[in-house]
C-alpha positions in Angstrom: 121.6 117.2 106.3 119.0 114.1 106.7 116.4 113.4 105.4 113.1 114.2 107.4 110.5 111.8 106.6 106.3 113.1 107.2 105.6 111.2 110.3 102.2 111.0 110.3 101.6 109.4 113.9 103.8 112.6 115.2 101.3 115.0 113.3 98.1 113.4 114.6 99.5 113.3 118.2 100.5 117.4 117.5 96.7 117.6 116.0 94.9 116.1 118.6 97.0 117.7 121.4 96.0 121.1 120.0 92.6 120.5 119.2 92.0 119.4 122.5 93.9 122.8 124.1 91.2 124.8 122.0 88.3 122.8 123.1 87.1 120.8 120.0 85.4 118.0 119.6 86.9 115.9 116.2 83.5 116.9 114.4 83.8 120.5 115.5 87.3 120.1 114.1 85.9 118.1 110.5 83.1 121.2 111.0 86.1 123.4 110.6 88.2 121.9 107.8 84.7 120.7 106.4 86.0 116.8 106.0 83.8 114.1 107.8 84.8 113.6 111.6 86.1 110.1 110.9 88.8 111.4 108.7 90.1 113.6 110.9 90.1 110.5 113.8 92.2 109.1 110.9 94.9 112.0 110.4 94.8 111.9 114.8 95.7 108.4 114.9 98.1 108.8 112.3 96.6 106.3 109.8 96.7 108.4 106.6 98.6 111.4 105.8 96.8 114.6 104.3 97.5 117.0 101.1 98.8 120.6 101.6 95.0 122.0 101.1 94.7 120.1 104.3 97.3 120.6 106.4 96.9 124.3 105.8 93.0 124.0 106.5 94.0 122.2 110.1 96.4 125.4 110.9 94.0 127.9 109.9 91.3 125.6 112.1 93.8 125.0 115.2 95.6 128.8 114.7 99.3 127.1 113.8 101.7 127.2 111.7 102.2 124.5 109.5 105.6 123.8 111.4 104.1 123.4 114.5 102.3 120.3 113.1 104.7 119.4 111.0 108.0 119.6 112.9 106.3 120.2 116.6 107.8 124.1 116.7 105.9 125.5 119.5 102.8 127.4 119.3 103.5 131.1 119.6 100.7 132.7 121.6 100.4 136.1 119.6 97.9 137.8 122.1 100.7 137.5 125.1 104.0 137.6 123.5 106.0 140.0 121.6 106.4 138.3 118.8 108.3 140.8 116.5 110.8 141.8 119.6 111.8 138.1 119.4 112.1 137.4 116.1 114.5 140.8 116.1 116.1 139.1 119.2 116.8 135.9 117.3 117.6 137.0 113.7 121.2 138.4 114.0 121.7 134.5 114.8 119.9 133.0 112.2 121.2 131.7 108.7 120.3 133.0 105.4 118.7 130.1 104.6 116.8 130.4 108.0 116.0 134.0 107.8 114.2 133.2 104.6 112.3 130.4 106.2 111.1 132.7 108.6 109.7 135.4 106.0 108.3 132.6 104.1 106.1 131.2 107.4 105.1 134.5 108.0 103.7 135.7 104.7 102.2 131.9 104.7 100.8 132.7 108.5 99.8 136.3 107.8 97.4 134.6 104.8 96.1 131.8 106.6 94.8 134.3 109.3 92.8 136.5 106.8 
């Protein structure tokens, strides 16, 4: 399997784009993730990366998973979706490996909604 690489341009686009569907202005955003507004222009632009207290301060901030900004998996919109029918739906074709990646986002999702 490759290597990924963090592709920090990629994460500030993702980061941007969702901010913007919610609404926020990049200070309401810093508000949010309480960092200075020119810092989070920064991560947008994809001039600096950002530690994992961040990233998971952005998803709590933007309602994502940290694979949505990190990989670009789509945002699942809980309010309109079955979410738990799909994931039944999908698991019989997942891997192992997958199927723990899976419970892993979840428990790390469940948290960062609390």
């Amino acid at each position: 399997m490759g290597e990924q690489k963090y592709d920090y341009k990629a994460v500030g686009e993702r980061i941007r784009h969702r901010r913007m569907e919610l609404n926020l202005t990049q200070a309401e955003l810093a508000e949010k993730i309480s960092r200075v507004p020119k810092y989070c222009a920064d991560i947008e632009r994809g001039y600096c990366g950002m530690s994992i207290e961040t990233l998971l301060a952005f998803c709590k901030a933007l309602e994502v998973s940290p694979t949505t900004l990190l990989l670009g998996e789509p945002v699942v919109d809980f309010d309109t979706t079955d979410v738990t029918a799909q994931i039944i739906t999908a698991l019989p074709e997942c891997s192992d490996e997958q199927k723990q990646s899976i419970l892993q986002t979840i428990r790390l999702f469940t948290k960062l909604r609390r």
